[in-house]
C-alpha positions as CSV (number, residue, x, y, z in Angstrom):
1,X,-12.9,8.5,-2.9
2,X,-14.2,7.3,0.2
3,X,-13.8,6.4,4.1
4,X,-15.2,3.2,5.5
5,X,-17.5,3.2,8.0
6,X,-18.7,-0.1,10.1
7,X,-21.2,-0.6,12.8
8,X,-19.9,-1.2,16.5
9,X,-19.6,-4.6,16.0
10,X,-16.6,-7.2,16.4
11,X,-16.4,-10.4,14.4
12,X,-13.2,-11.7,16.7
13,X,-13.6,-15.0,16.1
14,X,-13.6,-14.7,12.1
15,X,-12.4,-18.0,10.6
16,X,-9.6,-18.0,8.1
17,X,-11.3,-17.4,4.7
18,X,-13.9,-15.1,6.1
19,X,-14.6,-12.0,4.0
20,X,-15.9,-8.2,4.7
21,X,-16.6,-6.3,1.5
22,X,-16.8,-2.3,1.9
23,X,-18.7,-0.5,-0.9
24,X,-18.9,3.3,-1.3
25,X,-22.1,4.2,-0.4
26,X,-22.5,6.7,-3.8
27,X,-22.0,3.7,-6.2
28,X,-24.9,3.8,-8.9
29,X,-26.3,-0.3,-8.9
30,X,-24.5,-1.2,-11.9
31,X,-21.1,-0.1,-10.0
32,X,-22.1,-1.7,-7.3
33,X,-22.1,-5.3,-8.8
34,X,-19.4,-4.8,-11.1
35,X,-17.1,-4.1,-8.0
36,X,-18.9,-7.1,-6.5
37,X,-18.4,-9.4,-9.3
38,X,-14.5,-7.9,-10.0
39,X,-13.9,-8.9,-6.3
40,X,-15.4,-12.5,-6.9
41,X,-17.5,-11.5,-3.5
42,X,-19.0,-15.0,-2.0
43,X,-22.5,-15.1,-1.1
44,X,-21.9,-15.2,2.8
45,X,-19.5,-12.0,2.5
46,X,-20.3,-9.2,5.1
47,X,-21.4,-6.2,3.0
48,X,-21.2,-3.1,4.5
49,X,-21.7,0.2,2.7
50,X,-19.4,3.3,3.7
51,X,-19.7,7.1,3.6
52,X,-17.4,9.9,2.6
53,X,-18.1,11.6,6.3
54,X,-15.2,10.7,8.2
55,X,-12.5,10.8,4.8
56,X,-12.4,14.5,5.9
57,X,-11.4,13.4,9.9
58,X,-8.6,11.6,8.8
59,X,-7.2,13.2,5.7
60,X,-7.9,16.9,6.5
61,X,-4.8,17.7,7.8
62,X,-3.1,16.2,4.9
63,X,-4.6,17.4,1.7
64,X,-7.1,19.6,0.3
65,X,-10.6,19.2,1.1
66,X,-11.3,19.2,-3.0
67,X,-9.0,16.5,-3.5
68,X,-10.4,14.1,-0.9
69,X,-13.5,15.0,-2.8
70,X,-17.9,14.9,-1.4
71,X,-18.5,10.9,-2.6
72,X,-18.2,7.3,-1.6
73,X,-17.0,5.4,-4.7
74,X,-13.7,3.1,-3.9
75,X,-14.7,-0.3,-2.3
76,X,-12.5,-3.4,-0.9
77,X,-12.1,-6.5,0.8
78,X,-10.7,-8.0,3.4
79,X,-9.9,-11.9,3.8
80,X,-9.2,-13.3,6.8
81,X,-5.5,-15.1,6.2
82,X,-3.6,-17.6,8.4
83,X,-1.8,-17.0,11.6
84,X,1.6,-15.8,10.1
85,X,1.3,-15.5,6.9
86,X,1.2,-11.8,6.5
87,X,-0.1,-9.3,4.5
88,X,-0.8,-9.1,0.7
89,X,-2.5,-5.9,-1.1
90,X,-3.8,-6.0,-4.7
91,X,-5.4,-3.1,-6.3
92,X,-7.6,-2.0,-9.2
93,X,-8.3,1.8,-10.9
94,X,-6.0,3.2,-8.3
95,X,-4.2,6.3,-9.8
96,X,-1.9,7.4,-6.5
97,X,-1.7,4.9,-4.0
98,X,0.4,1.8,-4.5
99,X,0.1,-1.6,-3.3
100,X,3.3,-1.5,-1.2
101,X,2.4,2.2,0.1
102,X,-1.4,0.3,1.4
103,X,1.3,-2.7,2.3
104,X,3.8,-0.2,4.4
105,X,0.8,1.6,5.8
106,X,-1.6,-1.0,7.2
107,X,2.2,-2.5,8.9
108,X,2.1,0.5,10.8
109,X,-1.8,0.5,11.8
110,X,-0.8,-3.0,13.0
111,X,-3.0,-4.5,10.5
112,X,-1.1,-8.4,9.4
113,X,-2.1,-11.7,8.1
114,X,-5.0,-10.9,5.5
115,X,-5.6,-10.8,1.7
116,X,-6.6,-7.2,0.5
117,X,-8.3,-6.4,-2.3
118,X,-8.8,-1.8,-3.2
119,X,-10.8,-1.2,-6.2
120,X,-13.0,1.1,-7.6
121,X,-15.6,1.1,-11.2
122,X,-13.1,4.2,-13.0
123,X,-10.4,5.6,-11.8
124,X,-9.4,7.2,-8.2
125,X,-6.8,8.1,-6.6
126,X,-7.1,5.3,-3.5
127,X,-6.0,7.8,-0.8
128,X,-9.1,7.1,1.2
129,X,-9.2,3.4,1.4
130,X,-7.1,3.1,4.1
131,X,-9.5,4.2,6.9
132,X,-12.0,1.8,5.7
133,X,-9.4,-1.2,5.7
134,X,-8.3,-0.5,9.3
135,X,-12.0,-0.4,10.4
136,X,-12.3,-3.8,8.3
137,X,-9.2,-5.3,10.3
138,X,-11.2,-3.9,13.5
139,X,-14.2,-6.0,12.7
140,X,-12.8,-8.7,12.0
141,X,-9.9,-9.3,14.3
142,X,-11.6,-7.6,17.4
143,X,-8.3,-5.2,17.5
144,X,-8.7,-1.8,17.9
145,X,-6.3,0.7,16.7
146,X,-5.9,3.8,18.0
147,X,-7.1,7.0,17.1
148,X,-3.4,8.0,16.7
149,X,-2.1,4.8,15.1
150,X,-5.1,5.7,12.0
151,X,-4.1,9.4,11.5
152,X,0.1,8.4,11.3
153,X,-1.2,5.8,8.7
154,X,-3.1,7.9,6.8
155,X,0.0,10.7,7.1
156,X,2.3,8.0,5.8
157,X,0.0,7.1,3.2
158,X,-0.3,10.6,1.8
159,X,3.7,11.1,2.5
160,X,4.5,8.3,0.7
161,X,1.9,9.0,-2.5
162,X,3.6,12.5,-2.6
163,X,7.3,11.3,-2.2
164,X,6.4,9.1,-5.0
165,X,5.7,11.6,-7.6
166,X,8.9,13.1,-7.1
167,X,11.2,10.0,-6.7
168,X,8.9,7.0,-7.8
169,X,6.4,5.1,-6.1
170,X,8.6,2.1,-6.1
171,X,11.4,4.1,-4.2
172,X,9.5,6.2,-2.2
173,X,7.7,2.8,-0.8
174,X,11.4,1.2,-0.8
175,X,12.6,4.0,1.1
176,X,9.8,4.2,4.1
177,X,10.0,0.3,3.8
178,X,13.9,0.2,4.7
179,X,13.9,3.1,7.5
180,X,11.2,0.9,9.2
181,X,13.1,-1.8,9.1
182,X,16.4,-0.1,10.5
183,X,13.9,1.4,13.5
184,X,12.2,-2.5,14.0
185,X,16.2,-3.4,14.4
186,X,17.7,-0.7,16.4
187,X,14.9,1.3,17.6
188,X,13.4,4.9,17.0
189,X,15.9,7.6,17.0
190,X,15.9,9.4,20.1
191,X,16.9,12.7,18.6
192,X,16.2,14.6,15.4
193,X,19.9,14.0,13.9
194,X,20.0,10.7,14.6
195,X,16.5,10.2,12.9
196,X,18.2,12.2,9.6
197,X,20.9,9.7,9.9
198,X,19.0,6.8,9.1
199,X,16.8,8.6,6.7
200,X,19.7,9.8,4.5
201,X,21.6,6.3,4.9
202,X,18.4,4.1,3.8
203,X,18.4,7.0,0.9
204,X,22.1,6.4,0.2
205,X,21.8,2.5,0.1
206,X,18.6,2.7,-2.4
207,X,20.5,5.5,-4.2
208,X,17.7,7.9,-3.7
209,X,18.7,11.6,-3.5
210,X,16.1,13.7,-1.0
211,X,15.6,17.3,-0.8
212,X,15.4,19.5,2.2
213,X,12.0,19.7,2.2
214,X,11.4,15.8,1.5
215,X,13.6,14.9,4.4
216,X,11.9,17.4,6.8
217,X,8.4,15.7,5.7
218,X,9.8,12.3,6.6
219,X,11.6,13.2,9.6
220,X,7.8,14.7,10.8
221,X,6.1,12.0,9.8
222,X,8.5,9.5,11.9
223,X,8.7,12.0,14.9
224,X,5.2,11.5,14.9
225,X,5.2,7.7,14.6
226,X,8.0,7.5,17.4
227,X,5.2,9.7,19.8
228,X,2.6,7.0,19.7
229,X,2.1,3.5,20.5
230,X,3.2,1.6,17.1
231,X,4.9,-2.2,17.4
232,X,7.8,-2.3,15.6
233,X,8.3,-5.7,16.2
234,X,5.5,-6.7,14.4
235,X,5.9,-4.0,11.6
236,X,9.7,-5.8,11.3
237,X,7.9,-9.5,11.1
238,X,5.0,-8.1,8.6
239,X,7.9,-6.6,6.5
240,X,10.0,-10.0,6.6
241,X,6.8,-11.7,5.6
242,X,6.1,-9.1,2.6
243,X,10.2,-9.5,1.4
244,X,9.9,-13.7,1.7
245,X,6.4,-13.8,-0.6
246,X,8.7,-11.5,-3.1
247,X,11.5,-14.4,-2.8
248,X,8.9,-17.4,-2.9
249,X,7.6,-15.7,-6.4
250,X,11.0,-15.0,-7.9
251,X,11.2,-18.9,-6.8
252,X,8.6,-20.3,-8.4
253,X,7.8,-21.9,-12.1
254,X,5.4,-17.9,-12.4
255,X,8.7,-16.0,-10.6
256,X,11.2,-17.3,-13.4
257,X,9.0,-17.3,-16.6
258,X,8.8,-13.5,-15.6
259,X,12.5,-13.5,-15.2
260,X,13.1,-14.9,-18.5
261,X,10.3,-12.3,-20.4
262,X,12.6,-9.5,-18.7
263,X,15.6,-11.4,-19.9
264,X,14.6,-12.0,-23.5
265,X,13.6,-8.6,-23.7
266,X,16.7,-6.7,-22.3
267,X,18.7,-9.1,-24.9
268,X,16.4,-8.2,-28.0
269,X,16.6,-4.6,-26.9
270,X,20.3,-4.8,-26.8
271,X,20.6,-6.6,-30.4
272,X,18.5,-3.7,-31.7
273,X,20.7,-1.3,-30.2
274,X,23.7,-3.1,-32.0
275,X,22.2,-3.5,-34.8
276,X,21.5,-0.1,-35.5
277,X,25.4,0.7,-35.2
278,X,26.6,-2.6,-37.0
279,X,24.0,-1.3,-40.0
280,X,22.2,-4.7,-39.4
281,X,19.1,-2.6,-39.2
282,X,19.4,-1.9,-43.3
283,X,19.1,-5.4,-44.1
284,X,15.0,-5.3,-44.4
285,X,15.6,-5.1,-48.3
286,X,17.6,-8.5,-47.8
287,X,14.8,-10.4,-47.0
């Protein structure tokens, strides 16, 4: 795994299209351009190789110092999208980290309108990426985010990847996904009930049961979030964004051949089922 680390310099005016690729610094050459050819890097991409120093200032207080391990191996990029368009996270040889759990955490660095790309030559677990792809968004948007803003993403990150083993990645990211979206809407809870409230009714709604100590990790991690300086407007219009690009897919010619596949295999799996009680699975001897 690895952090990202970029020079003190802003690329502000980055034109739509424009591309920063991060490479772990311990990549042998041969990794190096098979991540470079996997992520179809142009010629004019900014190539900036990154360290594992600073995985252990941002992910020390979240998991052991042997699992955010001593070298630089994931890599990424980051395209500059249009105004508006909102975030999109793909991923490659990442074992723990989801693309909606990068997706839910760059919404709350403030990170929005770019095309992301995590990968890595074997397998990784991906928890360390996420430094790198704020410092990315820094270079080339001219924003800078907060000390604080990083570590709560990072938290969430790790939160989430942990939540996920127990309930599911998809419902763990669904989960953090719609409490975000009840606290864009209505605000953060002021108090520590009211916070469990909207914890336990996003659970309810997605039909996710929580433990004790599950809840007590998310109420923390949004205490935390509600102490710093996070725009939840924006994290509300980066998660309409992420829900219409879900709608536009189902939508499309792609969207409904996928829909049919899952279709036409629900109703062979079905006719199997039957068949095996309806003794229409004996009839091999038939043919």
């Amino acid at each position: 795994m690895c952090l990202l680390i970029f020079p003190q310099v802003s690329f502000a005016d980055a034109a739509v299209g424009d591309v920063i690729v991060t490479l772990g610094k311990d990549l042998s050459s041969q990794d190096r351009q098979k991540v470079l050819k996997e992520m179809n890097a142009p010629e004019n991409a900014t190539i900036i190789e990154v360290t594992n120093d600073e995985e252990h200032k941002y992910l020390g207080d979240y998991i052991p110092k042997a699992q955010i391990g001593s070298r630089a191996i994931s890599s990424s990029s980051i395209t500059v999208a249009k105004k508006g368009t909102g975030l999109e996270v793909q991923t490659h040889n990442i074992s723990t980290i989801t693309d909606e759990m990068y997706l839910n955490a760059l919404m709350t660095a403030g990170v929005k309108d770019a095309k992301i790309h995590v990968t890595a030559p074997f397998e990784v677990s991906g928890t360390a990426a996420l430094t790198g792809l704020m410092k990315a968004y820094e270079t080339t948007s001219g924003e800078k985010i907060s000390e604080d803003v990083k570590k709560v993403a990072n938290e969430e990150l790790v939160t989430t990847s942990e939540l996920g083993e127990k309930i599911g990645s998809e419902n763990a990211s669904a989960l953090m996904a719609k409490v975000k979206e009840e606290i864009s809407k209505n605000g953060v809870p002021e108090s520590k009930e009211e916070l469990e409230k909207t914890i336990d009714s996003a659970a309810s709604e997605l039909g996710v049961t929580l433990t004790e100590d599950q809840k007590k990790s998310l109420i923390s991690l949004f205490n935390n979030m509600k102490n710093i300086n996070i725009d939840w407007n924006q994290v509300g219009d980066q998660l309409d964004k992420a829900k219409d690009k879900i709608t536009k897919f189902l939508d499309s010619e792609e969207g409904q051949n996928f829909l049919q596949k899952l279709i036409d295999f629900f109703v062979s799996l079905w006719n199997a089922i039957v068949s095996v009680f309806t003794g229409g699975g004996t009839s091999e001897s038939n043919g």
